[in-house]
C-alpha atoms as an extended CHARMM CRD file, in Angstrom:
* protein
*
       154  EXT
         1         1  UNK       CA            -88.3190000000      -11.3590000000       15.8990000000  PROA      1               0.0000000000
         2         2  UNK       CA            -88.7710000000       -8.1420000000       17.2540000000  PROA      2               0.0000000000
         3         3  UNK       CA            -86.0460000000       -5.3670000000       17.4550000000  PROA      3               0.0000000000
         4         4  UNK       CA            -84.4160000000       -6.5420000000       20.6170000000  PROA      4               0.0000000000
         5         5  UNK       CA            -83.8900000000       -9.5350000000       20.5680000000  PROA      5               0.0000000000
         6         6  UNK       CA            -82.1790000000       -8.9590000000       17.0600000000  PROA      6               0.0000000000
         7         7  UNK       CA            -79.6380000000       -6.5860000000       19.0440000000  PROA      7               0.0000000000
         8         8  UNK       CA            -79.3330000000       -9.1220000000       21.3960000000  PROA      8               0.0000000000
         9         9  UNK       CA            -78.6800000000      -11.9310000000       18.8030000000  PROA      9               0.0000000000
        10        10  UNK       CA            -76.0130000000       -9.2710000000       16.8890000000  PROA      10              0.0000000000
        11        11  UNK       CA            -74.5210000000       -8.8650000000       20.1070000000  PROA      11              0.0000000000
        12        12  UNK       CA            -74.4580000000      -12.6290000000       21.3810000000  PROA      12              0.0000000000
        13        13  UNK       CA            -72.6170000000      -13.2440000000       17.2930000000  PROA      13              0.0000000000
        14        14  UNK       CA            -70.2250000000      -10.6700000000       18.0470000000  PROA      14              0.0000000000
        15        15  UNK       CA            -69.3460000000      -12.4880000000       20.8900000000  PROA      15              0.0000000000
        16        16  UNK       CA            -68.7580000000      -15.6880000000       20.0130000000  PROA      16              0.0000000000
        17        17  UNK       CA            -66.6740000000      -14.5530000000       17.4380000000  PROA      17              0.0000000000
        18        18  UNK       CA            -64.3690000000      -12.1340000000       19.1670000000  PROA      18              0.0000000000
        19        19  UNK       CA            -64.3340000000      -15.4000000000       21.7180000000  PROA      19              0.0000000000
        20        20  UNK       CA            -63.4490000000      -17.9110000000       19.0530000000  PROA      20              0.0000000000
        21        21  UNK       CA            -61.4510000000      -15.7450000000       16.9310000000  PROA      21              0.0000000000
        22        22  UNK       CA            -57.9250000000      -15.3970000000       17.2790000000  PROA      22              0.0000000000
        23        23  UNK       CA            -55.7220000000      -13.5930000000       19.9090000000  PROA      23              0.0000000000
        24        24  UNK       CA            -53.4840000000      -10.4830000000       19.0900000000  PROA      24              0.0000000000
        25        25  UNK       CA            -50.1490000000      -12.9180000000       19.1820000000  PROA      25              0.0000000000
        26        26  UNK       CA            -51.8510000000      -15.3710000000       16.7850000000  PROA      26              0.0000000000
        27        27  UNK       CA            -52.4050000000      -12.5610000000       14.3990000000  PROA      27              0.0000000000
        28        28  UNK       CA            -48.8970000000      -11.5100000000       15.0860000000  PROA      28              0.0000000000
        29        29  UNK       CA            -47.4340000000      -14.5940000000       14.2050000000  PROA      29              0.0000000000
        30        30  UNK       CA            -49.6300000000      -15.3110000000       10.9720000000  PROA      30              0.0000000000
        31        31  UNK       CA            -48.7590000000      -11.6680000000        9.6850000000  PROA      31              0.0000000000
        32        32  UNK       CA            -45.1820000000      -12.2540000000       10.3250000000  PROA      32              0.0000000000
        33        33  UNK       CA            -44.9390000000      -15.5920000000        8.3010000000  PROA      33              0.0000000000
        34        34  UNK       CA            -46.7100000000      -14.7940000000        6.0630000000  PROA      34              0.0000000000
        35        35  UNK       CA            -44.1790000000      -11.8490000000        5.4800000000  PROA      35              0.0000000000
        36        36  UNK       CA            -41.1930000000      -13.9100000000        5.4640000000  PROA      36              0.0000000000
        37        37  UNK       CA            -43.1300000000      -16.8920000000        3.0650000000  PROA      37              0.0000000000
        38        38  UNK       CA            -43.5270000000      -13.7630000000        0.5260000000  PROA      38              0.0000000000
        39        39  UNK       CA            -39.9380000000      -12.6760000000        0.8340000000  PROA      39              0.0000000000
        40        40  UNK       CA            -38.4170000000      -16.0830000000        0.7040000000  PROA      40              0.0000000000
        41        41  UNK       CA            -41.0290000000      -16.7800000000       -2.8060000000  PROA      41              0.0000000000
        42        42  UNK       CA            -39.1070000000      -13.2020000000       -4.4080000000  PROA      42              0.0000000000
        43        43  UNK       CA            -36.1580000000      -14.6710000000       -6.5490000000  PROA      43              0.0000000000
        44        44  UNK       CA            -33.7450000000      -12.7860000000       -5.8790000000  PROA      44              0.0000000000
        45        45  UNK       CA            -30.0570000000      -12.5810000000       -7.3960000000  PROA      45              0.0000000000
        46        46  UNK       CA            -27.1860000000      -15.2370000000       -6.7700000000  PROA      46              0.0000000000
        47        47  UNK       CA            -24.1840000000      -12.9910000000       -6.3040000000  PROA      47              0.0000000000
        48        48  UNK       CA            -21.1810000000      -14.8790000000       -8.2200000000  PROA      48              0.0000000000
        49        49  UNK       CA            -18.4240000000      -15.8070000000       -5.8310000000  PROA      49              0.0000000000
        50        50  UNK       CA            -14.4760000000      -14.4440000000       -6.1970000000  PROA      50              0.0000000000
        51        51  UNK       CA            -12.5570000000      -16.6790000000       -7.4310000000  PROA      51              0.0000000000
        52        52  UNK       CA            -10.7000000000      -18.3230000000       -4.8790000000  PROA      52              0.0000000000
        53        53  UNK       CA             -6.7900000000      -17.8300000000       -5.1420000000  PROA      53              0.0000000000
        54        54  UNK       CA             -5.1660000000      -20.2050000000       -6.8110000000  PROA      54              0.0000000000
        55        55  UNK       CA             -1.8400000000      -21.2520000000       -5.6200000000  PROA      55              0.0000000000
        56        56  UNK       CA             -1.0300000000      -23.2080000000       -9.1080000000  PROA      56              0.0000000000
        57        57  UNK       CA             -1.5580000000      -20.3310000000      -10.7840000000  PROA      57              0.0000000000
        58        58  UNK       CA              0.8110000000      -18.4200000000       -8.5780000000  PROA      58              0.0000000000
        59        59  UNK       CA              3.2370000000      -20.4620000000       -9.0380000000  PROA      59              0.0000000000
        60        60  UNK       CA              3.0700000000      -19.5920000000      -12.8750000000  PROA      60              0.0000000000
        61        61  UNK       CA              3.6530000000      -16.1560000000      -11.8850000000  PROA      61              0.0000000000
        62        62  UNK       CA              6.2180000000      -16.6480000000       -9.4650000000  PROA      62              0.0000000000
        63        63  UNK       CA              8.3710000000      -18.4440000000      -11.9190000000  PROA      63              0.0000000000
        64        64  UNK       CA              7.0740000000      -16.4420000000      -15.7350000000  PROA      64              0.0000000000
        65        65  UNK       CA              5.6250000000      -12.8400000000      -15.1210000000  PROA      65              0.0000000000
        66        66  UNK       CA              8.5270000000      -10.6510000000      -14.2550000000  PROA      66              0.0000000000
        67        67  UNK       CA             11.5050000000      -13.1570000000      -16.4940000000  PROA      67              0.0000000000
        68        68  UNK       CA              8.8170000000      -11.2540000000      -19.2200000000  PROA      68              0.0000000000
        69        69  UNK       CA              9.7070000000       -7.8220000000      -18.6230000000  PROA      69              0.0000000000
        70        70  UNK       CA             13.5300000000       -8.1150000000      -17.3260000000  PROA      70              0.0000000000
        71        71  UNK       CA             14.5760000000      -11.7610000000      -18.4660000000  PROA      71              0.0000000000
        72        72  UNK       CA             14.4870000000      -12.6590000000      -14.5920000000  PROA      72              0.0000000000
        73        73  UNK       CA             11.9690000000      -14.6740000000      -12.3340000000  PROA      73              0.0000000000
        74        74  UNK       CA             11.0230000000      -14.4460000000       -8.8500000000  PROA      74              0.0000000000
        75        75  UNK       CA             12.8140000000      -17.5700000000       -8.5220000000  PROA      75              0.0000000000
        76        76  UNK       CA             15.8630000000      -16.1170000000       -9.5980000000  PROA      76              0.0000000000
        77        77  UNK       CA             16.1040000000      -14.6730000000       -6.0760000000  PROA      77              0.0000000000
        78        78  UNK       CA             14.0200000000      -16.3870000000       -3.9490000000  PROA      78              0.0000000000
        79        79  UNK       CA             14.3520000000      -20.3200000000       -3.1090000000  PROA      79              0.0000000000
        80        80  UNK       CA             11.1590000000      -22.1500000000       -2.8930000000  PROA      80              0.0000000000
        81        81  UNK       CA             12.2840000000      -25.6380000000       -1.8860000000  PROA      81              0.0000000000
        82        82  UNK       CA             15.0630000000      -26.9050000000        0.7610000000  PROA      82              0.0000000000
        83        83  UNK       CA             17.8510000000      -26.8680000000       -1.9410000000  PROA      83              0.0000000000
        84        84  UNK       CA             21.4080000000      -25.4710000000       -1.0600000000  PROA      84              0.0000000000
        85        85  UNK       CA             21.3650000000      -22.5310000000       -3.5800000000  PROA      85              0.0000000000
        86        86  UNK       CA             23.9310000000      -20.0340000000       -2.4290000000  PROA      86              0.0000000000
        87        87  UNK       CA             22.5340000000      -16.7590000000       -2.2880000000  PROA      87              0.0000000000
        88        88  UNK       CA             18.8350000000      -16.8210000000       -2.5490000000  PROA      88              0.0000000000
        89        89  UNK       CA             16.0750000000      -15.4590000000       -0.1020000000  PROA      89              0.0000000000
        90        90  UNK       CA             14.5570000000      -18.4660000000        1.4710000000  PROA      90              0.0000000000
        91        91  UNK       CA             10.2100000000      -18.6300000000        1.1750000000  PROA      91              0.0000000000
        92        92  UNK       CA             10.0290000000      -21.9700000000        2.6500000000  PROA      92              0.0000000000
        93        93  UNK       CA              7.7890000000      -21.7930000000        5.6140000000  PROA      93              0.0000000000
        94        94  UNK       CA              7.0840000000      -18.1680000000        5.0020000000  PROA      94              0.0000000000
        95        95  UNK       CA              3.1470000000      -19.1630000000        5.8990000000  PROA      95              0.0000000000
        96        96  UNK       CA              4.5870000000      -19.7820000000        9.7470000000  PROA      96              0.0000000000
        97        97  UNK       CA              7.1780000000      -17.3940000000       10.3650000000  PROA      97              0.0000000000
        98        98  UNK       CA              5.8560000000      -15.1450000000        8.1810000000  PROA      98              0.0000000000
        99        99  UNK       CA              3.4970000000      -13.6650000000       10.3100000000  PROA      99              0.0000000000
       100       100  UNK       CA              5.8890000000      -12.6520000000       13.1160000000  PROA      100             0.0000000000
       101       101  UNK       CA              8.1010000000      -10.4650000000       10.8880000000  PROA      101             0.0000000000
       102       102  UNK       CA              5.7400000000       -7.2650000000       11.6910000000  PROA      102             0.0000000000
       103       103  UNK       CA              3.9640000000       -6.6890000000       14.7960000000  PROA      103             0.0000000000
       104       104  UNK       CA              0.1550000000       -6.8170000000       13.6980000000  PROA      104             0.0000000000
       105       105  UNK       CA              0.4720000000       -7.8370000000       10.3180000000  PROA      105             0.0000000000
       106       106  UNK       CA             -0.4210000000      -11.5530000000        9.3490000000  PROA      106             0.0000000000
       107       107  UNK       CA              1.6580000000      -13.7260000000        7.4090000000  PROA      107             0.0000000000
       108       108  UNK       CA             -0.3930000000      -12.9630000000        4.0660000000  PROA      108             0.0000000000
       109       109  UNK       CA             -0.4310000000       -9.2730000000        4.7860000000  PROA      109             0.0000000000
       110       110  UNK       CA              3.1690000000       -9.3000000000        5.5290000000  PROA      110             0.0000000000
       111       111  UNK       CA              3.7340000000      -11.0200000000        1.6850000000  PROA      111             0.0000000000
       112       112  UNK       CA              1.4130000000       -8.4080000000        0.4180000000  PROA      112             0.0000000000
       113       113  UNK       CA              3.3670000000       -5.7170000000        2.1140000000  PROA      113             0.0000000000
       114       114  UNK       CA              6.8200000000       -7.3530000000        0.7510000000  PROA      114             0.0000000000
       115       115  UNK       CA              5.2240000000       -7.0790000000       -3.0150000000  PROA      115             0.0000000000
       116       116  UNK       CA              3.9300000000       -3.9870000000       -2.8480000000  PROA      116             0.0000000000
       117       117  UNK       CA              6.6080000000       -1.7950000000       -1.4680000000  PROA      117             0.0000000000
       118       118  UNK       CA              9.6010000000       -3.9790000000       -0.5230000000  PROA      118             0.0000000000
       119       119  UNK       CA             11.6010000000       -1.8320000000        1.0800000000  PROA      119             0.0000000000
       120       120  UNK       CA              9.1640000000       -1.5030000000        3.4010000000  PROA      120             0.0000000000
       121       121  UNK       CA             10.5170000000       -4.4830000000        5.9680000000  PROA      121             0.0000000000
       122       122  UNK       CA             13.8750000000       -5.6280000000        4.2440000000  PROA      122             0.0000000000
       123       123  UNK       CA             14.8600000000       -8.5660000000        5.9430000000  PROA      123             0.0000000000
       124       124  UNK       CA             18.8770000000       -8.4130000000        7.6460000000  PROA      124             0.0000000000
       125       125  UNK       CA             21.3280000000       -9.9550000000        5.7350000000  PROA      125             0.0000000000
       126       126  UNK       CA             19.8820000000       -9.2410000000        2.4350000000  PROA      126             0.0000000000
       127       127  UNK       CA             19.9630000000       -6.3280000000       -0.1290000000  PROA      127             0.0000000000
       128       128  UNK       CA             16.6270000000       -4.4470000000       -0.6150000000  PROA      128             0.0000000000
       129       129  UNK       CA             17.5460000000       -2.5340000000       -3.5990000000  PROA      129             0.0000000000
       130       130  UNK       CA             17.3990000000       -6.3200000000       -5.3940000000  PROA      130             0.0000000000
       131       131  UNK       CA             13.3650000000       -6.7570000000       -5.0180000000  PROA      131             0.0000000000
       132       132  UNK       CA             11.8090000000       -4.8220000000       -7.8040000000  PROA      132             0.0000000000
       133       133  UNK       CA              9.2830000000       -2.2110000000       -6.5710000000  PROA      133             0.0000000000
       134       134  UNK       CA              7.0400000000       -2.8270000000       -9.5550000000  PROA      134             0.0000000000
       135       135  UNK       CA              5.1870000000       -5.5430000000       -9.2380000000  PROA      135             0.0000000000
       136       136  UNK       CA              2.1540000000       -3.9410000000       -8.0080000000  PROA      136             0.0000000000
       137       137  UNK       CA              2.1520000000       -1.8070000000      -11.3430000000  PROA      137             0.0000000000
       138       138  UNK       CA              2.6180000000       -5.2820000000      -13.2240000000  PROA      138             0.0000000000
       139       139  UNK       CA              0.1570000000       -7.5330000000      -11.4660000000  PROA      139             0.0000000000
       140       140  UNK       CA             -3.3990000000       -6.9240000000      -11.3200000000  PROA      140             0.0000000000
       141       141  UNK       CA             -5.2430000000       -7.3100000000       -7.3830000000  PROA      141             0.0000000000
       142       142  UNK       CA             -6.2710000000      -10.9180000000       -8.9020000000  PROA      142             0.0000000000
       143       143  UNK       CA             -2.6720000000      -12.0030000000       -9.6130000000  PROA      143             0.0000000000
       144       144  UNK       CA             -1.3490000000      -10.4930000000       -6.1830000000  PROA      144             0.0000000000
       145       145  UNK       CA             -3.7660000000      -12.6590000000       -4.8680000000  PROA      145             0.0000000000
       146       146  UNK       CA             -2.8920000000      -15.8790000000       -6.5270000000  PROA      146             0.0000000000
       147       147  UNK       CA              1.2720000000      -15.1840000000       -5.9750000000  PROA      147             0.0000000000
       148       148  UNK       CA              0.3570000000      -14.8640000000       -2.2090000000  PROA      148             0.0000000000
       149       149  UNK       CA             -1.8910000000      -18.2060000000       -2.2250000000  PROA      149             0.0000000000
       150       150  UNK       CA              1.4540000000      -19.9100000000       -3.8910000000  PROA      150             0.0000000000
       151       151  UNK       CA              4.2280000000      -18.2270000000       -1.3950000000  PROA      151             0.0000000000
       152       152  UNK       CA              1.5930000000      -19.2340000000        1.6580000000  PROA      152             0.0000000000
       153       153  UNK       CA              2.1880000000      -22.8350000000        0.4370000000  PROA      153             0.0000000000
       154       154  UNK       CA              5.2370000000      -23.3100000000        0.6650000000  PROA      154             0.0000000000
């Protein structure tokens, strides 16, 4: 085969496979899965979840953490059923109404609000001074949490 037709031949090759080969999407698209197929094979790490707020536990709270440090409980104050106790600050239904106490605060960032610094919103009819401001020195983020999932229920 002499030199020319070898160039020819080389040249004919090249174009049959630039013909048959495939296009610039096709490359595209094998490129990109292959990409994702390599990042989906790296393990990565599970992050562990928050614990979700436990309203059980809030109720422990509600009725033991602050009778430990001044011999009374949240409940000494606050009603948490329909019973006719004289003189104690109604939470029943707090989740509904709640939330319309303070223009753009929900009903769980109103409760939060009422813990924290309860002289913040006192409610009429009832003495501020009697809500200790402490609680948010007493009770970790986690606890605050778990009172607030309790007082929601109710």
């Amino acid at each position: 085969m002499n030199k020319i037709n070898q160039i020819i031949l080389l040249i004919f090759l090249s174009l049959v496979f630039v013909a048959c080969g495939p296009n610039p999407e096709e490359l595209a698209a094998t490129a990109n899965a292959a990409a994702t197929a390599t990042q989906l094979a790296i393990p990565t790490a599970t992050p562990t979840p928050e614990p979700l707020p436990d309203p059980v536990v809030g109720e422990q709270i509600f009725n033991t953490k602050y009778l430990e440090l001044s011999g009374n409980s949240c409940n000494s104050c606050h009603k948490v059923d329909d019973s006719d106790r004289v003189g104690n600050i109604p939470l029943v239904g707090i989740a509904r109404y709640g939330g319309e106490r303070v223009e753009g605060l929900s009903a769980e960032e109103y409760i939060r609000q009422s813990i924290l610094d309860p002289r913040a919103y006192a409610v009429e009819g009832f003495d501020p001074e009697g809500m200790p401001e402490i609680l948010g020195d007493i009770l970790s983020e986690e606890e605050i949490n778990h009172l607030i999932a309790y007082v929601m229920s109710l």
